[in-house]
C-alpha positions in Angstrom: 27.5 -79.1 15.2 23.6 -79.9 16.0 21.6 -77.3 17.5 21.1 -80.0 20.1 25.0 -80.0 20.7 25.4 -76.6 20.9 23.0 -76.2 23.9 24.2 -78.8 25.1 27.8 -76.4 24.8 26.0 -73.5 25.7 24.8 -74.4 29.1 27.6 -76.3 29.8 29.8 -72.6 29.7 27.3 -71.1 31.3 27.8 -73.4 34.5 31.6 -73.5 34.0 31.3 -69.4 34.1 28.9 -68.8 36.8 30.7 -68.7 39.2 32.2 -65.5 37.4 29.2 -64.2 36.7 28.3 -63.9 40.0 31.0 -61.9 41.3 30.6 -59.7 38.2 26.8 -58.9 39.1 28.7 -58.3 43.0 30.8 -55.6 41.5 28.4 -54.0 39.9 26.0 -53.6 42.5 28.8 -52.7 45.2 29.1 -49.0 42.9 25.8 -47.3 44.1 24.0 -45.7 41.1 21.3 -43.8 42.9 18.8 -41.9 40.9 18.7 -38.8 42.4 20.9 -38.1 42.6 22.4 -39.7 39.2 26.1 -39.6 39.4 26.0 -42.4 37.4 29.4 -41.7 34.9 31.9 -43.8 37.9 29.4 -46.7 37.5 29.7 -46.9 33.6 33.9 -46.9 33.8 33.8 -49.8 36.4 31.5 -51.4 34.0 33.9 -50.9 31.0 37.0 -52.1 33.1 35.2 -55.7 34.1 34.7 -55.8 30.3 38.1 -54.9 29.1 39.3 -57.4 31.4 36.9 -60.1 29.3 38.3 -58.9 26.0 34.9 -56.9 25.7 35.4 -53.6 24.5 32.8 -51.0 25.2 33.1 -47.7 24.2 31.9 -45.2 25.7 29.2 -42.0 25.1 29.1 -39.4 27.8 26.1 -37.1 27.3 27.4 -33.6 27.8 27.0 -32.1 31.0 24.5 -29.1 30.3 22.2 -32.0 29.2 23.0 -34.2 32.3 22.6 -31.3 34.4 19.3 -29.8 33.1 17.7 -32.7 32.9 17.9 -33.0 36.6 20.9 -36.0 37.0 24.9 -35.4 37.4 26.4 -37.6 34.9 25.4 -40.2 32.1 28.3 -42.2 29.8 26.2 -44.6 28.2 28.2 -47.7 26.7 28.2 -49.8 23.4 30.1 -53.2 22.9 29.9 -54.6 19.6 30.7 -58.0 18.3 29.8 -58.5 14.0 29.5 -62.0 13.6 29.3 -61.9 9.3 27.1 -59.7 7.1 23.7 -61.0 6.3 22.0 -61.5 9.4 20.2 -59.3 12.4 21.7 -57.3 14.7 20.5 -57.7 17.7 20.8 -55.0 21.1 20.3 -56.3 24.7 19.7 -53.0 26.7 20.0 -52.8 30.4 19.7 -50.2 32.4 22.4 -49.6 35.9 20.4 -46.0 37.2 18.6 -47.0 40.6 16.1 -45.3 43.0 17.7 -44.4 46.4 17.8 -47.9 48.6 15.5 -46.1 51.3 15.6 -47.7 54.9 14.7 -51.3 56.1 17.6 -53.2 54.8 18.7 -56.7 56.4 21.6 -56.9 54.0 23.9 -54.1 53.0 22.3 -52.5 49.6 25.4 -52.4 48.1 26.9 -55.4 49.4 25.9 -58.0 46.7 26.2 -60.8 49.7 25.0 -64.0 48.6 22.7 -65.8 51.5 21.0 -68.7 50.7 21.4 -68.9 46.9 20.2 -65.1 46.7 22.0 -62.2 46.2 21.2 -58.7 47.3 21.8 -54.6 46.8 20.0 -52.2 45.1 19.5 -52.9 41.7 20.3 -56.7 42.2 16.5 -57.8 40.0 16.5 -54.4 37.9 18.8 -54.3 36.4 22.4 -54.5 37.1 21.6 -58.6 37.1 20.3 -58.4 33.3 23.6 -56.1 32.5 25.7 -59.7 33.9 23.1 -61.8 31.8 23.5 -60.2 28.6 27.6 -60.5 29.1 27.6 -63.9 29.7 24.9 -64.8 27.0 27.2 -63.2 24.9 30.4 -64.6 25.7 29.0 -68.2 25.7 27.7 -67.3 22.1 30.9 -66.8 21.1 32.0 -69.9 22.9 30.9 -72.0 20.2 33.6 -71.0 17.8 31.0 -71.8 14.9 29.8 -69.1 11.9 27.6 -66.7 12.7 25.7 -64.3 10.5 24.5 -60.5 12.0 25.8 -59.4 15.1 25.4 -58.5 19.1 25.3 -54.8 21.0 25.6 -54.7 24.3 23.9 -51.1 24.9 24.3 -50.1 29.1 22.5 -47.2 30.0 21.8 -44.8 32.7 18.6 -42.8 32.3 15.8 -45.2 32.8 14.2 -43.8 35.8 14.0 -40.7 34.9 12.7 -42.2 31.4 15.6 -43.5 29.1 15.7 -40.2 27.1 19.3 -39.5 27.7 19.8 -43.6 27.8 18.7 -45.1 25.0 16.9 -42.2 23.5 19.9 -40.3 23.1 22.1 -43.4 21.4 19.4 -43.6 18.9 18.7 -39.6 18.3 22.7 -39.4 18.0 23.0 -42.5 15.3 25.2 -44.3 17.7 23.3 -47.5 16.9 20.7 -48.8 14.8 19.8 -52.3 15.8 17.6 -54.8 13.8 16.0 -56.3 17.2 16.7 -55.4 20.6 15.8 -57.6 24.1 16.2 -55.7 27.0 16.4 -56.4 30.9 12.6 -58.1 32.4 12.2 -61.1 34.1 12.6 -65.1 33.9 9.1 -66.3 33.7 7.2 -64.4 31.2 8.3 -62.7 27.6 6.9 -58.9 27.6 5.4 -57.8 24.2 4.0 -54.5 25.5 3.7 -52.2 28.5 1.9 -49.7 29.9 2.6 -45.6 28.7 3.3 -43.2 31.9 2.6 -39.4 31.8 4.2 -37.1 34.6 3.0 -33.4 35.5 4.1 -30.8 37.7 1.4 -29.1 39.2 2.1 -25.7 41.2 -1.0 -24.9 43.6 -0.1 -20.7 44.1 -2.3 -19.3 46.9 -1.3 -16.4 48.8 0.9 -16.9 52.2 -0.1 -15.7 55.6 0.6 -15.7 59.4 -1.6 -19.0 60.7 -3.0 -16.5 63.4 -5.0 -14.8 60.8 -5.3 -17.0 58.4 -8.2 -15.5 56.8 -5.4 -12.8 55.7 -4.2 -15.2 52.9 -5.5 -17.9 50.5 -4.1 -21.6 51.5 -2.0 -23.0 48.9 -2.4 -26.5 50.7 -6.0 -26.4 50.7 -6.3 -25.7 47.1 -3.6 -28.6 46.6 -5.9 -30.8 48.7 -8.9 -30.1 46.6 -7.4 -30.5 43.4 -5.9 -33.6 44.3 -9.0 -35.1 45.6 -10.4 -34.2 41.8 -7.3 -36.1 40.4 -7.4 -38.9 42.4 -11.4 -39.8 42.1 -10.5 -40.1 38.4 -9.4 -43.5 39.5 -12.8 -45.0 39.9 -13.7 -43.7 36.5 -10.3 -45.4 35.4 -11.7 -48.6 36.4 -14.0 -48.9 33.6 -11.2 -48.6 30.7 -10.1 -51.9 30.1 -7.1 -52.8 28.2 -7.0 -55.7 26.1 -3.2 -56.7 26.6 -2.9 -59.7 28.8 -1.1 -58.7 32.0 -2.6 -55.3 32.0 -5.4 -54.3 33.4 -6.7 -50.5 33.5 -5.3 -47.1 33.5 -4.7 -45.2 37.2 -2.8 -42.3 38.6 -0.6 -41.6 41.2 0.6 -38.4 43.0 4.2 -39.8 44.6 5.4 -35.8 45.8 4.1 -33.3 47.3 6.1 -29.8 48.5 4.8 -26.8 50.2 5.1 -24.6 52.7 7.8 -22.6 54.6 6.7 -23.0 58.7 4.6 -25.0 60.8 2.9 -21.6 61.8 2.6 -19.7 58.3 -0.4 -20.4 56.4 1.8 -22.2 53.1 1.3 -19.8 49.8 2.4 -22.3 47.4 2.6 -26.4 47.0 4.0 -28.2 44.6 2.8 -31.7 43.7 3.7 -34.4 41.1 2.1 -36.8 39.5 1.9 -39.9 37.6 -0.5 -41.4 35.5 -0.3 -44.7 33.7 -1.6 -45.3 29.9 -2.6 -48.7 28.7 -1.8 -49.2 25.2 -5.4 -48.1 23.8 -5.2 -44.7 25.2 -3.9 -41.5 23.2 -1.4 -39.6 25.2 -2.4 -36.5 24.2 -5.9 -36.8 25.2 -5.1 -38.2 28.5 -3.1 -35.2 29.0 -5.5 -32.6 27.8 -8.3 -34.2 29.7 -6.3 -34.3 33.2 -5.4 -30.1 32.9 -8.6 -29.7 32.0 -9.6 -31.6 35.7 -7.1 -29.4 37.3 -8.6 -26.5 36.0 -11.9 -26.8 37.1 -11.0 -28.0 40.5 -8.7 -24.9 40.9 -11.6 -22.8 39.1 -14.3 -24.5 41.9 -11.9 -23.9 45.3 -13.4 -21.0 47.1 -10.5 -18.6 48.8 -11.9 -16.5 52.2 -13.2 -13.5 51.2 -11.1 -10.7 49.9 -8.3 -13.4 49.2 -6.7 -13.8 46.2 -7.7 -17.0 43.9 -5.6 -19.9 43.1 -3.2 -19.8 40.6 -2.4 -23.2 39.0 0.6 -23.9 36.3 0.8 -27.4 34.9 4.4 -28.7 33.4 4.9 -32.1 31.8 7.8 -33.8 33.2 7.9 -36.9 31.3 5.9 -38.6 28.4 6.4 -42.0 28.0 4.4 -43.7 25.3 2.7 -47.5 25.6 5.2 -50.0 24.3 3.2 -51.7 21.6 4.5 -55.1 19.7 5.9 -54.3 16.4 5.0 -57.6 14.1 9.2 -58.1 13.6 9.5 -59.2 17.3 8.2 -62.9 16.4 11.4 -64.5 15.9 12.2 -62.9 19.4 9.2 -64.1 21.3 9.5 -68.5 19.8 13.1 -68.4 20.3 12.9 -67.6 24.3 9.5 -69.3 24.4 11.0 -72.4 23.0 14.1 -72.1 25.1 12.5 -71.1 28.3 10.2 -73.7 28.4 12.8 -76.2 27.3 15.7 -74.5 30.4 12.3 -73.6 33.1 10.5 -76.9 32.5 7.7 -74.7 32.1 5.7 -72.4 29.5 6.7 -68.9 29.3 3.9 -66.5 28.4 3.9 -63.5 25.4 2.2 -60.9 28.0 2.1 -57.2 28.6 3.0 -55.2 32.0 1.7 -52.2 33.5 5.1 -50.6 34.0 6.8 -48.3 31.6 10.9 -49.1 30.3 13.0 -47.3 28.0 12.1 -50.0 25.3 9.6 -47.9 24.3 12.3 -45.7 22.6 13.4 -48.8 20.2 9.8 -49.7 19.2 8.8 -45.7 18.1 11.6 -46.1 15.7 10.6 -49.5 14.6 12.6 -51.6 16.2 11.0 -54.8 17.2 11.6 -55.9 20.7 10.8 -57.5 23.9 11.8 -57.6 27.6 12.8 -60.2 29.0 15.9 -61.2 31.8 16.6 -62.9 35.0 14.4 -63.1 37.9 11.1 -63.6 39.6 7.6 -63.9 38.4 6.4 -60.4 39.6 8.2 -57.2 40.7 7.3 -57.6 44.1 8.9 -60.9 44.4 12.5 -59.2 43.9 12.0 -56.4 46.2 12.5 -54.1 43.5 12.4 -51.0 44.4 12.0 -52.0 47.9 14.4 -53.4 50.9 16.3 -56.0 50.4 16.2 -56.2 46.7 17.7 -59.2 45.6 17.8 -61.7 42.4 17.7 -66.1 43.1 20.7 -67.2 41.5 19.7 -69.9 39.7 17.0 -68.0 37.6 20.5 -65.9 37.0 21.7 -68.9 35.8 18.9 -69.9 33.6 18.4 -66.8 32.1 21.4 -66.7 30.8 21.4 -70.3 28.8 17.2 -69.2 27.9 19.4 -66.1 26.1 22.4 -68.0 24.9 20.3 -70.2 23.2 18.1 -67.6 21.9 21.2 -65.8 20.4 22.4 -69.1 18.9 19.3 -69.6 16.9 18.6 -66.0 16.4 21.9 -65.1 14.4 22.6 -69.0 13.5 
């Protein structure tokens, strides 16, 4: 067969199948996955029985408990399919991740309902990235429609520890030898191939100050206060930030965050400690461990420059790193990756499709540190706001569902052809 016939096959199963594909996204996003609280184990065996029922066998990697449990989630069983084609050619991994923030309020459509309204459907993790976990599949399975020789071979790797940074996800497939892919794509969007993405840094910072009755509150040092003035240090980093450019198309400059803050024990009791966390963002230039050296050293001399009442004790300030997640940075190997969906998207999209960065962080970074060329890229919208991810009403537009899949079909045919 012509490579012309065979996408011509290609997108003709995909059409045939969608149909299927659609209610298989559905039951996916009808099991909540919410990270926290991360129960996340039921998800993975309803996942493995849709498979089964394919004649796609997954097998299945539960990260022990202790792990699970320390690490601040309930349960992770990551999953594996594999299908070897011949010796002689690529392997290649398509990663998607089913953990999900908490759906939060202001939903029009159930956010595990997976209704379909006007040619979208919608639920909590609908665009990111249960959709990209029905892509892959049928990507896959339309591959193998073809009947013809193939050389290398496909993983389907499922996960459950992005949000909380892909460590027990990905990370811990890789540390434990489960798999050792030759290129990997993982779940992104329909209009744009990502080649690198920002690094994230998290910190725990715990403002001690010394509780009191708010009658007298001279009688103690305000932990809130202290909090207050260190995070007014923190955050006018930002405009400092501004000036650091990044030469990766699609991102810009670094900048920080502080999404939580806890304190406090009454509304009349002067609070004696507050926690806060925060999150700072890394372009691909910057060295993580300066960034983080040069942020405690910030929270240091704010902490050092807060003035208690007299006689009250000083602040005491511990830092904790949560999470380091380095830049993603494009590993030379990922060119075959980037033409074949470039060619394919343009040719399924009717338009170009761009080699660009993005200020978020994924879990691909976990492929690329051990040299594993790869790029994002999936079904949906232009930008992340578009989807509702992470927002209400999250949702994916079918028919970039259905033309990611035949951009990835034919990428796989050309890839392992």
């Amino acid at each position: 067969m012509t490579a012309l016939t065979d996408y011509t096959a290609l997108d003709a199963w995909v059409d045939a199948h969608f149909e299927e594909q659609v209610r298989f996204l559905q039951a996916l996003v009808q099991v909540p996955t919410d990270t926290p609280p991360g129960n996340n184990a039921p998800h993975a065996e309803r996942l493995r029985e849709l498979l089964a029922e394919m004649g796609l066998a997954a097998e299945a990697f539960p990260v022990p408990a202790e792990e699970v449990q320390a690490y601040g989630m309930q349960s992770i069983t990551n999953l594996i399919v594999r299908r070897r084609f011949a010796d002689g050619g690529p392997t290649i991994a398509l990663n998607a991740h089913g953990d999900v923030v908490p759906p939060g309020e202001g939903w029009t459509h159930g956010p595990y309902s997976g209704e379909v309204v006007d040619g979208k459907l919608y639920g909590r993790a609908a665009a990111v990235s249960k959709c990209d976990m029905s892509t892959f599949t049928f990507a896959l399975r339309a591959l193998e429609s073809l009947g013809a020789p193939r050389r290398g071979g496909v993983e389907l790797h499922f996960t459950y520890d992005e949000e909380f940074g892909g460590e027990l996800g990905p990370g811990w497939l890789l540390k434990h030898g489960h798999t050792r892919p030759d290129l990997m794509i993982a779940a992104g969007f329909s209009y744009q191939v990502v080649v690198a993405h920002n690094g994230c840094l998290q910190l725990e910072v715990t403002v001690q100050g010394d509780m009191s009755h708010a009658a007298i509150p001279d009688s103690g040092t305000d932990a809130l206060q202290g909090a207050v003035h260190i995070m007014n240090a923190l955050y006018r980093l930002n405009s400092d930030y501004l000036q650091v450019r990044s030469s990766v198309e699609g991102i810009t400059h670094p900048y920080l965050n502080i999404g939580l803050i806890q304190g406090g024990t009454n509304t009349n009791v002067i609070p004696g400690k507050v926690v806060l966390k925060l999150d700072r963002r890394m372009i691909p230039e910057e060295d993580p461990s300066v960034v983080e050296a040069s942020l405690r050293e910030c929270i240091a001399q704010a902490a050092a420059r807060f003035s208690p009442p007299r006689g009250g004790k000083q602040l005491r300030v511990e830092v904790r790193r949560l999470l380091l997640a380095r830049a993603m940075q494009p590993l030379p190997g990922n060119a075959p990756l980037v033409a074949a969906i470039q060619t394919h998207g343009q040719a399924v999209f009717g338009e170009a499709i761009p080699a660009v960065g993005t200020p978020l962080y994924t879990d691909v970074r976990l492929y690329g540190e051990r040299q594993i060329p790869g790029v994002i890229y999936g079904a949906g919208p232009r930008t992340v706001r578009e989807s509702n991810a992470k927002r209400a009403d999250e949702h994916i537009v079918l028919e970039d569902l259905r033309r990611a899949t035949k951009v990835l079909a034919r990428s796989l045919r050309d890839l392992l052809t």
